[in-house]
N, CA, C and O atoms as CSV, one atom per row, in Angstrom:
chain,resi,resn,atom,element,x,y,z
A,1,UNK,N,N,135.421,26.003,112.141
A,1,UNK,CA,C,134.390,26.482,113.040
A,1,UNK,C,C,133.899,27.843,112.557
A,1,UNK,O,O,134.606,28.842,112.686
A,2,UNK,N,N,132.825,27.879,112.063
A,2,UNK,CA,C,131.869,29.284,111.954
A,2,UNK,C,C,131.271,30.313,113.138
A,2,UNK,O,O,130.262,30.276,113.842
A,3,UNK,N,N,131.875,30.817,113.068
A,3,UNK,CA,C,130.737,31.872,114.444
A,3,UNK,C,C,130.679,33.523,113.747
A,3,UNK,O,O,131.261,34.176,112.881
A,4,UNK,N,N,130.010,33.620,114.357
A,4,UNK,CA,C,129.461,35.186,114.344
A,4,UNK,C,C,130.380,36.083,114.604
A,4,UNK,O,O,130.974,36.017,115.680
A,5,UNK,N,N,130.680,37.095,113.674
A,5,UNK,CA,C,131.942,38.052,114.017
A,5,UNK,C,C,131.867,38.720,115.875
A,5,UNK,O,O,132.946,38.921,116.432
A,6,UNK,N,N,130.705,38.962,116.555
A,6,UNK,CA,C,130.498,39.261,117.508
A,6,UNK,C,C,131.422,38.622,118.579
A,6,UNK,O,O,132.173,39.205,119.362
A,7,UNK,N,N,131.155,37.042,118.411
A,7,UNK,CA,C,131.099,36.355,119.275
A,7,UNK,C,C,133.018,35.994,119.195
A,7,UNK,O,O,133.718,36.012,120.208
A,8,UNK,N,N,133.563,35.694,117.786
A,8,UNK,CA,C,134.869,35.080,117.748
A,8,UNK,C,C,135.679,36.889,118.187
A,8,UNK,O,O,136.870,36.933,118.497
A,9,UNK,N,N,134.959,37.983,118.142
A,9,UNK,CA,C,135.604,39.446,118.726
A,9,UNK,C,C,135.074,39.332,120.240
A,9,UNK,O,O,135.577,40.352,120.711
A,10,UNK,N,N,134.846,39.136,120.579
A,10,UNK,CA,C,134.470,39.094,122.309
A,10,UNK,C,C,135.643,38.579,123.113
A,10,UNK,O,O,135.682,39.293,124.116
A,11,UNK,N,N,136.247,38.026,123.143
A,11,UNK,CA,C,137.406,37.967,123.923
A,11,UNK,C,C,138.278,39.141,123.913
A,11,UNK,O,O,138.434,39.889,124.878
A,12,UNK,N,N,139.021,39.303,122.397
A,12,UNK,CA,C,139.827,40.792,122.170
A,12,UNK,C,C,138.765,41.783,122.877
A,12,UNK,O,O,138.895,41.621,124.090
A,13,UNK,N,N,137.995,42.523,122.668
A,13,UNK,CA,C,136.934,43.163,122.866
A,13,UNK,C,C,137.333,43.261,124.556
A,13,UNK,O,O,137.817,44.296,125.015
A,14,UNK,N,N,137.069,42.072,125.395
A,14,UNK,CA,C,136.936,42.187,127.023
A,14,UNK,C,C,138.552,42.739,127.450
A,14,UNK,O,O,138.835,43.667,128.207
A,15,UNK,N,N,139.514,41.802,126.666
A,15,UNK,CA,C,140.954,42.282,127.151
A,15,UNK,C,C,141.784,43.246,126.663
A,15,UNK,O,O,142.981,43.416,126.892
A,16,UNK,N,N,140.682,44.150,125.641
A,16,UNK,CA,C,141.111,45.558,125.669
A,16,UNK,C,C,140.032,46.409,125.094
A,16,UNK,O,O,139.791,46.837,123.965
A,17,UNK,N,N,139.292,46.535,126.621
A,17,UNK,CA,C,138.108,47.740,125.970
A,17,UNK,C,C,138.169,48.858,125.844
A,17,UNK,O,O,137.264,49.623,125.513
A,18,UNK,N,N,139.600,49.167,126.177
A,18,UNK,CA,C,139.660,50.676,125.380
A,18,UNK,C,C,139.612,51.037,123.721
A,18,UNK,O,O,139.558,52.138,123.172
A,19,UNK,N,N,139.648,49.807,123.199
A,19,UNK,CA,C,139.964,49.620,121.930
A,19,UNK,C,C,138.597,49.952,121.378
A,19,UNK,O,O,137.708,49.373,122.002
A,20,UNK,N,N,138.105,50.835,120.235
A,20,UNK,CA,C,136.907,51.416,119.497
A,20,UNK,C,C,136.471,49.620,118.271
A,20,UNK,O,O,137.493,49.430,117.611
A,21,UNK,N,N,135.811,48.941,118.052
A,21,UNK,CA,C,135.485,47.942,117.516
A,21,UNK,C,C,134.299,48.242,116.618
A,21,UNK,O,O,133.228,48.462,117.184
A,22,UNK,N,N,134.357,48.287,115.053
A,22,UNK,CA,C,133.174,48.409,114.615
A,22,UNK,C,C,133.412,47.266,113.698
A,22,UNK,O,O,134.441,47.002,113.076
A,23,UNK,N,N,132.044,46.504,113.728
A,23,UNK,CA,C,131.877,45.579,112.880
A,23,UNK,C,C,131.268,45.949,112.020
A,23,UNK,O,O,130.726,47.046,112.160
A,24,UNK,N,N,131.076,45.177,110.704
A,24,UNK,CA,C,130.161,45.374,109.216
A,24,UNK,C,C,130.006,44.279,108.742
A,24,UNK,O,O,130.804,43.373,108.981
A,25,UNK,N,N,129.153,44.151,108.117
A,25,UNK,CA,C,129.191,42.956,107.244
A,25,UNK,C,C,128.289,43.824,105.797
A,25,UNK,O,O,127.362,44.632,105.736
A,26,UNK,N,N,129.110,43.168,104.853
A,26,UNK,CA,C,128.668,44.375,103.308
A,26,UNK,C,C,128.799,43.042,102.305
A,26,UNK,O,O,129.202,41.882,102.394
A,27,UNK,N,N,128.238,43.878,101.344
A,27,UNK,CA,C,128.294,43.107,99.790
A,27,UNK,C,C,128.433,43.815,98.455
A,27,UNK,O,O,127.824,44.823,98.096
A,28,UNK,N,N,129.239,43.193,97.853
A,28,UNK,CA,C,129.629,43.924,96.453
A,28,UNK,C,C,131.323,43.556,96.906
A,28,UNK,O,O,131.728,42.615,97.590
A,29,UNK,N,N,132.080,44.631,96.274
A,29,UNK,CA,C,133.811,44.385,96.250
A,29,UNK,C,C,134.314,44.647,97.478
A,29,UNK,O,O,134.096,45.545,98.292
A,30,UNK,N,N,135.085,43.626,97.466
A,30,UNK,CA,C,135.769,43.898,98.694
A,30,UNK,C,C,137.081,44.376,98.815
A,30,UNK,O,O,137.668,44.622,99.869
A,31,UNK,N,N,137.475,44.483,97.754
A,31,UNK,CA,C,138.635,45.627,97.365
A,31,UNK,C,C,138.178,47.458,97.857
A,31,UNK,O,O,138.923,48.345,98.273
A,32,UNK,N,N,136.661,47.483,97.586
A,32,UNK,CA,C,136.053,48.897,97.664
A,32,UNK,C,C,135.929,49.055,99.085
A,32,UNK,O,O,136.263,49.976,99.830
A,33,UNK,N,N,135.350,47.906,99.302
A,33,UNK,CA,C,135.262,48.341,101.193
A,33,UNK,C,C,136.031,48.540,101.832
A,33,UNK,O,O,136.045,49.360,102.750
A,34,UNK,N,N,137.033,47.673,101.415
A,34,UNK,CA,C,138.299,47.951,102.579
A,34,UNK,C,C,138.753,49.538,101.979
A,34,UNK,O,O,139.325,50.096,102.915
A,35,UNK,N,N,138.720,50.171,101.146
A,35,UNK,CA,C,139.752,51.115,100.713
A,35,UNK,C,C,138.549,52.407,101.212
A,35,UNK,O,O,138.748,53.620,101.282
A,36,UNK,N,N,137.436,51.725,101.474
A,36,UNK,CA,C,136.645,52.798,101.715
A,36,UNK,C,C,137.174,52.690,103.586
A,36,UNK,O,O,137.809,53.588,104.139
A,37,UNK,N,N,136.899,51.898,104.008
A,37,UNK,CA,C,136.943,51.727,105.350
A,37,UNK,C,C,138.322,51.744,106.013
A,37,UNK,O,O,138.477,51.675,107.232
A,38,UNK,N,N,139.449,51.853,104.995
A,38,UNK,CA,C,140.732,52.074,105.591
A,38,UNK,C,C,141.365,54.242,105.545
A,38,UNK,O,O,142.266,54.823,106.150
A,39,UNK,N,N,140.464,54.666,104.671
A,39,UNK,CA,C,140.214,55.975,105.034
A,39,UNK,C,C,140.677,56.395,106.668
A,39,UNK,O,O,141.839,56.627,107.003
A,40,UNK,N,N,139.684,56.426,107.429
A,40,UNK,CA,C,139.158,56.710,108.576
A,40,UNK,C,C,139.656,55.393,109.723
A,40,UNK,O,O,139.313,55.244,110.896
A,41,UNK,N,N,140.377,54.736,109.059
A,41,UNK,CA,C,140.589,53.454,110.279
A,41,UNK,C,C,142.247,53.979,110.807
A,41,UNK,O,O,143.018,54.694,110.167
A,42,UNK,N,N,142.467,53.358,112.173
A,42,UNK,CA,C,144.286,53.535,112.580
A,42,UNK,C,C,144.308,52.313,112.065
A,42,UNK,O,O,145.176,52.326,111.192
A,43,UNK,N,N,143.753,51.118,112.147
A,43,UNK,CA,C,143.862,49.713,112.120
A,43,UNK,C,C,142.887,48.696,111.243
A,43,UNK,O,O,141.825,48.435,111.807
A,44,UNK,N,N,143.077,48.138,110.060
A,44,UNK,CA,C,141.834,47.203,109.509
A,44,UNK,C,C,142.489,45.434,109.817
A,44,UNK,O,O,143.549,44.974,109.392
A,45,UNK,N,N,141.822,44.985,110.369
A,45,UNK,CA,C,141.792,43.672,110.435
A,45,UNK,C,C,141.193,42.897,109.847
A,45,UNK,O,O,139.981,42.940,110.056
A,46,UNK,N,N,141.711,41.795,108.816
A,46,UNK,CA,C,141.356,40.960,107.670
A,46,UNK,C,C,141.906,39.330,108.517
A,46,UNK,O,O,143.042,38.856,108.520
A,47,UNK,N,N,140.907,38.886,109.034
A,47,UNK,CA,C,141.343,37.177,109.074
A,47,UNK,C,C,141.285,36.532,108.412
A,47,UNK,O,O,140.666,36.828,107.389
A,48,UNK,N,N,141.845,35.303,108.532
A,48,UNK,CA,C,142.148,34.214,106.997
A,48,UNK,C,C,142.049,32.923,107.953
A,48,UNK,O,O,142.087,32.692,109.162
A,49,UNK,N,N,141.906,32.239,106.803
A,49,UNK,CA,C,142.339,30.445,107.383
A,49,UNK,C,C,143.216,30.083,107.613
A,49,UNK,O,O,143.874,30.791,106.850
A,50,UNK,N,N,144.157,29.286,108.248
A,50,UNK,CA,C,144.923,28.533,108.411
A,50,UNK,C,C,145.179,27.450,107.374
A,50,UNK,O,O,145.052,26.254,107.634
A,51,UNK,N,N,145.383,27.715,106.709
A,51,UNK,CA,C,146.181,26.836,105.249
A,51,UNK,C,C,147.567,26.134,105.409
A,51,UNK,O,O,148.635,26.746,105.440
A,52,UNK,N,N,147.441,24.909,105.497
A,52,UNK,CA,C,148.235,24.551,105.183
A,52,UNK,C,C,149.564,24.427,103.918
A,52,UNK,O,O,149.297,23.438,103.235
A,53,UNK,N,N,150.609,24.968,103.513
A,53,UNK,CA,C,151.012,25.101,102.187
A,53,UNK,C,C,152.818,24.589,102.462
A,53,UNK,O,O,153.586,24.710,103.417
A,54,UNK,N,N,152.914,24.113,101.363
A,54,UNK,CA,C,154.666,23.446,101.225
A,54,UNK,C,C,155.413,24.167,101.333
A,54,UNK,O,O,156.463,23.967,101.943
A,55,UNK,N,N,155.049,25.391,100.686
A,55,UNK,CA,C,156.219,26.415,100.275
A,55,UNK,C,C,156.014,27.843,100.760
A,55,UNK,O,O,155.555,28.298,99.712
A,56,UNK,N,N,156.024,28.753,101.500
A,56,UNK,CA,C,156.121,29.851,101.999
A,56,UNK,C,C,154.569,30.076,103.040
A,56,UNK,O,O,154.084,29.295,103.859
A,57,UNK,N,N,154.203,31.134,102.704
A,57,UNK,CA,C,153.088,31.937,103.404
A,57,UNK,C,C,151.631,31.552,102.495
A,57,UNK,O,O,152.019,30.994,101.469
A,58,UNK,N,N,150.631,31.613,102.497
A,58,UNK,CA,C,149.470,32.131,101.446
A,58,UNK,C,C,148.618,33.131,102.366
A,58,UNK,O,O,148.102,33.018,103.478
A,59,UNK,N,N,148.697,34.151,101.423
A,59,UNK,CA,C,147.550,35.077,101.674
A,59,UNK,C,C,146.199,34.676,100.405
A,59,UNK,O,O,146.195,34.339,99.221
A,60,UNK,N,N,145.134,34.951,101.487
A,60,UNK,CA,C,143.834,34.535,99.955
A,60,UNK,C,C,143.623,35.994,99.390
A,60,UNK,O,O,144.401,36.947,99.412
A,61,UNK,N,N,142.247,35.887,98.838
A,61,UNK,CA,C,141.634,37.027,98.134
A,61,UNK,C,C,141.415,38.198,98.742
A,61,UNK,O,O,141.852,39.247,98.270
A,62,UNK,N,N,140.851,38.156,99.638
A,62,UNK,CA,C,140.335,39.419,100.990
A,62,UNK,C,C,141.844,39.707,101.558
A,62,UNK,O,O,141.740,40.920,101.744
A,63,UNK,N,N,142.823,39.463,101.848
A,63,UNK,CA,C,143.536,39.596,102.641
A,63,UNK,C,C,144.774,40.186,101.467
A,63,UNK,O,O,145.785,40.835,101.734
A,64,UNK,N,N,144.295,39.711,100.115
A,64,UNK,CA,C,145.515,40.142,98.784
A,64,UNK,C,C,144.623,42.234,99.024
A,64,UNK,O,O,145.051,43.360,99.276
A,65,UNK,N,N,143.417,41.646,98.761
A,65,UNK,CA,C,142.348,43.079,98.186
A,65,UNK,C,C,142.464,44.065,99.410
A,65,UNK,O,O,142.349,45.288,99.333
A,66,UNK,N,N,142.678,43.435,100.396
A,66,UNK,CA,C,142.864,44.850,101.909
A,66,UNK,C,C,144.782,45.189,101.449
A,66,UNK,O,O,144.910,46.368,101.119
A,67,UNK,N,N,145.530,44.749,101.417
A,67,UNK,CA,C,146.707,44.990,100.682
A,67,UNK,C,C,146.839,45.730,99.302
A,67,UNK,O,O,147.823,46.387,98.964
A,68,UNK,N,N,146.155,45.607,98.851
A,68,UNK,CA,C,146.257,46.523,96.959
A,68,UNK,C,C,145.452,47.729,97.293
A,68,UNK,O,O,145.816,48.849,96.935
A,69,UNK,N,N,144.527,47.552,97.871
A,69,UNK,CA,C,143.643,49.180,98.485
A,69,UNK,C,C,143.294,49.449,99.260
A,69,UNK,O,O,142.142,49.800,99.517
A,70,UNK,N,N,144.328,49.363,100.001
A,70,UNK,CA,C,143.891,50.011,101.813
A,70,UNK,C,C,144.873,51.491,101.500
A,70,UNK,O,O,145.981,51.606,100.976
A,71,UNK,N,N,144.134,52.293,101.946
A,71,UNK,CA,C,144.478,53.777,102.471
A,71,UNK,C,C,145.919,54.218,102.927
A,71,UNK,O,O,145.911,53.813,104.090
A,72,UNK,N,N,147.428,54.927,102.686
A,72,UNK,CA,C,148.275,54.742,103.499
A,72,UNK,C,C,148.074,56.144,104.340
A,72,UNK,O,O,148.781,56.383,105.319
């Protein structure tokens, strides 16, 4: 199911609006963004698919690249 980052954040969003929420949507590396955007963040959130796999966990590409250059 595809939806709009707006719309699949609107629930979190209502059951905790104290919480600050900025969305983006960018292009080019996404290794750069996140490391740019984990600067200034308490929290970066990277969702993934639900993969099915035999043997352990899988993390994909976006979710390897917020891990190798996010900000500590």
């Amino acid at each position: 199911m595809s939806r709009r980052p707006a719309e699949a954040l609107r629930p979190w969003k209502d059951k905790f609006p104290g919480v600050q929420v900025r969305e983006q949507a960018v292009v080019g590396s996404i290794g750069r963004h996140f490391a740019h955007a984990s600067r200034d963040a308490a929290l970066v959130v990277v969702g993934r698919r639900n993969r099915r796999t035999l043997v352990g966990g899988h993390i994909g590409p976006v979710t390897h690249a917020a891990l190798q250059h996010a900000h500590d």
